[in-house]
N, C-alpha and C positions, 0 to 999 in steps of 0.2 A: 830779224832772226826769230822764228817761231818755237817758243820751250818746248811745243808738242814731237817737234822733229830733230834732227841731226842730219846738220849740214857739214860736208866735208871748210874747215878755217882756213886752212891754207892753197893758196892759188899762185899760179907762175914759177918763177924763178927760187921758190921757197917751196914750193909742192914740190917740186923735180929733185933737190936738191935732198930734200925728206923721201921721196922714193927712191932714190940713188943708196941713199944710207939701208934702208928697211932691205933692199934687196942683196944689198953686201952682205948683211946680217944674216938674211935666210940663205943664202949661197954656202955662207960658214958654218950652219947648221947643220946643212945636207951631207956636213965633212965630219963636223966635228961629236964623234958621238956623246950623248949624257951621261953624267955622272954622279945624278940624281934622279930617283922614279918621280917625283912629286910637282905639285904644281910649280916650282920654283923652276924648274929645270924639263925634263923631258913629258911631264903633262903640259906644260905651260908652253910647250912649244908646240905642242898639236895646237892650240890656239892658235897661235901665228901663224900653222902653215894652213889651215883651215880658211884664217882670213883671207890670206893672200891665193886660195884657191888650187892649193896642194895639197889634195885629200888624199893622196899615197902617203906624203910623207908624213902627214897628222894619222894617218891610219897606224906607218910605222910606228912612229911616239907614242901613240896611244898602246901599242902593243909592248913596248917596251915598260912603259910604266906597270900597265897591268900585271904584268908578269911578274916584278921587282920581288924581290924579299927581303929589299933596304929599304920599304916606307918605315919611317920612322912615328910611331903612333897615328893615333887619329886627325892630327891637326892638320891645318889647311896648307901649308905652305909647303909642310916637310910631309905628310902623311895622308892616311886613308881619304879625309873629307877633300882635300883636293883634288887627287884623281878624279871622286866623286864627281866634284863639281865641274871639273871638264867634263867628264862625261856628260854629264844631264845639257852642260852650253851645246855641245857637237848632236844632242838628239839623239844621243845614245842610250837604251836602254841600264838601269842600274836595278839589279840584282835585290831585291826585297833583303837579303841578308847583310847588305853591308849595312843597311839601316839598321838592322837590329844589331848589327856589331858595335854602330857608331852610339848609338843609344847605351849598349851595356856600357863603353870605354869611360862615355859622360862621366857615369857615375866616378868613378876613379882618378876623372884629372886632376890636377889641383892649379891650372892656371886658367885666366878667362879671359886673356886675350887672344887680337885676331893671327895674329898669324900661326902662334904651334897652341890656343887654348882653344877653351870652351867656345867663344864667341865666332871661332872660323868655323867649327861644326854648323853653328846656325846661319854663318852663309851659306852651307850646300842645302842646308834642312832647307831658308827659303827657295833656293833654288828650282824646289821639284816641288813643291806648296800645289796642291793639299795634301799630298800622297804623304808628304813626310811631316806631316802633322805630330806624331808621335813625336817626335824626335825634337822639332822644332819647342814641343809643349815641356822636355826633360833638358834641354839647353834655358830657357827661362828657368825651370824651377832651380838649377843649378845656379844660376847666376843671382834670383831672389834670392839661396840657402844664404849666400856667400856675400851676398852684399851689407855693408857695414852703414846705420842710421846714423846720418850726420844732423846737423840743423844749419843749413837747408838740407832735404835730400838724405840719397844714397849714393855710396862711392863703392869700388871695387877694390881692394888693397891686394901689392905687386910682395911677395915674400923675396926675401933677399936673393933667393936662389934662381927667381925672376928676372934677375935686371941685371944689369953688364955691367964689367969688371969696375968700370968708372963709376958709373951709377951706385953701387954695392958700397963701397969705399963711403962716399959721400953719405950714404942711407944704409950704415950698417945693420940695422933692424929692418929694411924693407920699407915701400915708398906708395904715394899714390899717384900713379902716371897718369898724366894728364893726356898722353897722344894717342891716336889711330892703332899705330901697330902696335903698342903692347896695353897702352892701355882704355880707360875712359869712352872714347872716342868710338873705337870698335864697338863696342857693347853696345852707346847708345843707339849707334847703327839698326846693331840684331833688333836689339828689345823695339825702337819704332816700324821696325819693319814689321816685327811679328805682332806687335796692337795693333796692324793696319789689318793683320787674318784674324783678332779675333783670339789673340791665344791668354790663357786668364796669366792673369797678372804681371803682362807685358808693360801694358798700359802706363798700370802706377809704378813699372821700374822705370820707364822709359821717364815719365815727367820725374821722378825722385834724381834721376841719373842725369838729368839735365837741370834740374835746381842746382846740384852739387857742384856742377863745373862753371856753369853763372855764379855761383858764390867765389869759385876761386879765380877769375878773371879779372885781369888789371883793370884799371880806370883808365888808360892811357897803353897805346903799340909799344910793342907786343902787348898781345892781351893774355896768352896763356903760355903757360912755362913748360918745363919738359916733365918738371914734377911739383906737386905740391910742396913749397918749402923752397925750392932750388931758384937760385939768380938766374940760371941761365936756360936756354931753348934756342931748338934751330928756328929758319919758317923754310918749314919741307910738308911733302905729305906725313912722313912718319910722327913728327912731331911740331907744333908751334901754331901759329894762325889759320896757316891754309888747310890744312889738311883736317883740324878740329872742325876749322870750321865747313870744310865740306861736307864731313861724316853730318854734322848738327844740321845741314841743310837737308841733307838726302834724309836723314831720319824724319825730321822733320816732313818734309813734302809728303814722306811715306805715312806719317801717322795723323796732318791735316792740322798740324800746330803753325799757327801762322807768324803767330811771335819770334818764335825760335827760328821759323826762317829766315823771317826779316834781321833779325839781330844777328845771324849769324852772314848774310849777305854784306853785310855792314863790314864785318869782321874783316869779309874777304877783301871785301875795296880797298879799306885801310890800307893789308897788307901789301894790296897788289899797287899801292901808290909808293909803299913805304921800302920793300926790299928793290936794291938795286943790284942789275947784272950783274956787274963783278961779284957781288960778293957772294955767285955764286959759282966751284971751281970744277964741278964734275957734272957730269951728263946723266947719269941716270937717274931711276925712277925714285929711289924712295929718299933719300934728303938732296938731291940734286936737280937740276933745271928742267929735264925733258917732264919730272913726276909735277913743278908749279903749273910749266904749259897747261899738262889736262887737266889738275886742278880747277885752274882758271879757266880750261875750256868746257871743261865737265857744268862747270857751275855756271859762265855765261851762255849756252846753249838751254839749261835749265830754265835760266830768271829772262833772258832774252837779253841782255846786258850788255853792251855795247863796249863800255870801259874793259871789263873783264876778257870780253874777246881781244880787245887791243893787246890788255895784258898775256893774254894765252898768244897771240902772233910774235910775240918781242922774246917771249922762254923759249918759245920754238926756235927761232933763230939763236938764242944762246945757244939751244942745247946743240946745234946744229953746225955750233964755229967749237967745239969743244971734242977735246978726244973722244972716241968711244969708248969703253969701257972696257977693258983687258978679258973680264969676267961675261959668263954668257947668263947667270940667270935672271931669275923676272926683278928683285928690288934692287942692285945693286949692277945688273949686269946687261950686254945688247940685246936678251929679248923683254926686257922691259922699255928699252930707248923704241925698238922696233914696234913692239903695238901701239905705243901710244902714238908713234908718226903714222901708223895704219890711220888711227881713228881721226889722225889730223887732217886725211887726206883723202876720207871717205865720206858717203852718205848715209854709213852703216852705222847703227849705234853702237856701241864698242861696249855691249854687255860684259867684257871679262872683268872690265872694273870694277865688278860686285863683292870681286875678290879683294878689292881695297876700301872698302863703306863707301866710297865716293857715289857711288847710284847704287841701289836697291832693286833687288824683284820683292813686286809686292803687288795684289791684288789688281787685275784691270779697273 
């Protein structure tokens, strides 16, 4: 298996049974309309019907989103940069002024992770790299302003009004999240991506923000928690082993740190020896099985990794004997189950997952 390529992992009796699923899914899309403009929901579905070769109906979605006047801020998942960032995946032209929109909003947000913060802006900023240089240069200095000196490192700190209901409770005064989607993880993402263009002081957030999270890693699986301080942690993408450790690969490959790669591949094995089936009970993307498969397949396609592929073949069949997901959108609902069986089952790179730190656009 060559890192350089992407190869469709599933074959036979388990590819079919993954295109059976994908295709039910865009079937009930074509009915069911969205309820959301944003990447979650009706942007995030022009990607899927794009993949799958239904450029009406990505045409539709894409019109729908554009049009909305429920984006809700700038952020990637629910607002402006998502639309964005579909657009720029589909080849679509983006409007010089949503840049300068997204650049003023910067200044004003107060969170900096990836899915509603600062850090999902600089997934679209890379997206359109160099055009969106500007942009890309004002999400680093936002994120240096705000970044708190530890020893080792730099961290990001989550204000209480950040974090969910349970989380809050536990961390009355606000926390430092250790994971992909809200915290940590995301960011280290942006910042290796953008030292890999060159943008000043990416560089030294990017190695400060990965000293910090090596300082707080177990000695022993799991290695990282949901928060600094807290007992407990999933291993999903949003939070725990895998999904840290993807983001620390991808960033890493992107900024040429070889260390962090390797230790973080490490990470992944572990994991992928250490979580068993059962004990995972839902199918979707963001703490459930179909989100470990690409995971695991994201990152053995990467390293060339043999084991990790096995592990991405064995999620996929979970996710595959497991209900679908009542809900339609990308983290939690069938078009998240749906792209990621796209990318199981193609020879297409499956760039939408830039949208999760798992791979990076960054410099040829």
């Amino acid at each position: 298996m060559s890192p350089a390529t992407w190869q469709a992992l599933l074959d036979g009796a388990l590819a079919e049974r993954a295109g059976a699923v994908v295709g039910s899914i865009v079937e009930r899309m074509t009915i069911a309309p969205p309820t959301t403009a944003g990447l979650g929901d009706a942007a995030g579905r022009a990607l899927l019907f794009a993949r799958v070769d239904r450029d009406d109906e990505a045409e539709a979605q894409l019109d729908v989103a554009m049009s909305s006047s429920e984006l809700h801020g700038p952020g990637l998942f629910g607002g402006l940069a998502g639309v964005a960032f579909v657009l720029a995946q589909l080849g679509c032209e983006v409007d010089g002024s949503v840049d300068d929109g997204l650049g003023a909003m910067v200044e004003s947000m107060s969170r900096h992770d990836l899915v509603f913060g600062v850090a999902g802006v600089g997934v679209y900023a890379l997206e359109r790299m160099p055009a969106t240089a500007s942009l890309l240069e004002r999400v680093i200095a936002w994120l240096e302003a705000h970044a708190t000196r530890a020893t080792p490192g730099r961290f990001l700190f989550s204000a209480p009004d950040a974090l969910g209901a349970a989380t809050r409770e536990q961390f009355p005064q606000g926390a430092i999240d250790l994971g992909v989607a809200h915290g940590q993880g995301g960011v280290i993402a942006v910042a290796g991506a953008a030292a890999a263009w060159g943008v000043a002081g990416a560089r030294a957030l990017y190695e400060d923000l990965v000293a910090y999270v090596w300082s707080q890693a177990s000695d022993r699986a799991p290695f990282f928690r949901s928060m600094v301080g807290s007992s407990a942690g999933r291993a999903a993408w949003c939070y725990g082993d895998p999904g840290v450790a993807a983001a620390l690969f991808a960033a890493a490959n992107a900024a040429g740190d070889h260390d962090t790669r390797r230790r973080a591949l490490d990470v992944a094995r572990a994991a992928a020896r250490r979580v068993a089936l059962d004990d995972v009970a839902e199918a979707h993307f963001c703490h459930g099985a179909i989100g470990l498969a690409h995971v695991w397949n994201r990152l053995a396609q990467a390293a060339a990794d043999d084991e990790l592929a096995a592990a991405a073949r064995a999620w996929y069949d979970r996710a595959l004997r497991l209900p679908v997901p009542g809900e339609l959108g990308l983290l939690e609902g069938q078009l998240g189950v749906a792209l990621a069986l796209c990318s199981a089952t193609s020879d297409r790179e499956p760039t939408w997952d830039r949208a999760l730190a798992v791979s990076l656009s960054r410099p040829d």
